[in-house]
Each structure stands twice: as structure tokens, then as C-alpha cells.
N, C-alpha and C positions, 0 to 999 in steps of 0.2 A: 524497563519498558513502561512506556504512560500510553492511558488511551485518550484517542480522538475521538468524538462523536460526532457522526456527521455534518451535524450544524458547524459544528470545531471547524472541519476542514474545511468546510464551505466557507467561512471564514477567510481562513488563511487564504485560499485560492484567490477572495476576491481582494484581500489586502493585497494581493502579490508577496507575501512571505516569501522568505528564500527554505526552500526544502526539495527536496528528490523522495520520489515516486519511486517504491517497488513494488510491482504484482505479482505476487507468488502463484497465481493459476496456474494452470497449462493452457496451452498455444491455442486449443480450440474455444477454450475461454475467451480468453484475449480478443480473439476474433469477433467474437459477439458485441461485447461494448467492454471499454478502458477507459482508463483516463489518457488522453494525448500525451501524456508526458513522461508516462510510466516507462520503466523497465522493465522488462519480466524476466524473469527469473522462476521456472517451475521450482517450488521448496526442495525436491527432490533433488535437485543439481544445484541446491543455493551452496550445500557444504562445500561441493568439490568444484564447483566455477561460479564462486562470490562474482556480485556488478563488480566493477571500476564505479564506486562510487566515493566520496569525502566524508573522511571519516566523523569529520568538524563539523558538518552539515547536518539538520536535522533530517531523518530519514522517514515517511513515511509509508508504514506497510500495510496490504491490503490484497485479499482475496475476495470470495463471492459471499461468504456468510460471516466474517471475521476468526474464524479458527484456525483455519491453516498459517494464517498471517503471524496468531501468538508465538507460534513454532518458527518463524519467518525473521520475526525480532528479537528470540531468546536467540536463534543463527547468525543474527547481525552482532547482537550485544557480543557474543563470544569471540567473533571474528575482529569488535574493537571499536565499534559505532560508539559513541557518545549518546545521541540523542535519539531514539527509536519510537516511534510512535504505532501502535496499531490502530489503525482505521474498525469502529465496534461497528459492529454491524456486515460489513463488509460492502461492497461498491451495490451489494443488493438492497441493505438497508437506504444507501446514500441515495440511490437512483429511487426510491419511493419515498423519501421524506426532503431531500433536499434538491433534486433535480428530478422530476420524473419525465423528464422529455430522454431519457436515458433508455435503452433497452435492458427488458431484464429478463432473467432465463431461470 
């Protein structure tokens, strides 16, 4: 697992990198602000109903403070992800250093 830092992802997004979005929150998370692009996947159900996502693909993971997310990409890596990335900070750090037109909870 490597980490992203906000700026990082900020980054990428605006290269248009090629990567896939997991959100490991739960649902009432989600609801509040995501990235459009994410999956979600509550960590709690990542073991037993992994995304459909490519394995070959760089994965980026991310929850509300970046912890749950480390747990989110050791789950990936084991399942057979190549490229894992945890989002530091989490979509909370992102949405106050790198976009704060974001809602944050």
C-alpha cells in the first residue's frame, strides 16, 4: 500500500489519471459528500462482497479521516490488487486543503 496526499490526488483527478475510487464509509457517510466516482463499499462487507473492480488498475481508497481506509487497502492487497493507494488524511483532510467547496462532517 503507498500513500496519496491530498494534493497527490488532486493531482491525478485533474490529470485525468486512469484509477478507481473505493469508499470504505458507511451509506450515511456517503450521503453527506463523496467523490462522484467512488464505490462504496462499507470495510465491514469489503471481505465478503469485494467491488468488481481491475485488478491491474490503480485503486484508490478512502474514508472520512484516512484509518479505516489502511484496513480498506491491506483488504484489497490480499484480495490481489496490484496497485493500492490510501487517500492520508481522508476525503476530510481533502475537502479542507484541497477543495473546500466540499461538505465536511
Amino acid at each position: 500500500m503507498k500513500q496519496l496526499s491530498p494534493g497527490e490526488f488532486k493531482q491525478w483527478v485533474e490529470s485525468k489519471k486512469a484509477f478507481q475510487l473505493l469508499d470504505v464509509r458507511e451509506r450515511w457517510e456517503y450521503d453527506i459528500v463523496r467523490f462522484e466516482q467512488a464505490t462504496l463499499r462499507p470495510l465491514g462487507f469489503l471481505p465478503i462482497n469485494p467491488p468488481e473492480l481491475d485488478k491491474e488498475k490503480p485503486v484508490v481508497v478512502y474514508c472520512h479521516h484516512g484509518v479505516r481506509s489502511i484496513s480498506g487497502c491491506l483488504i484489497m492487497e490480499q484480495l490481489g490488487f496490484k496497485n493500492v493507494y490510501n487517500l492520508s488524511g481522508g476525503i476530510d483532510l481533502y475537502a479542507q486543503t484541497a477543495d473546500n467547496s466540499m461538505p465536511t462532517y
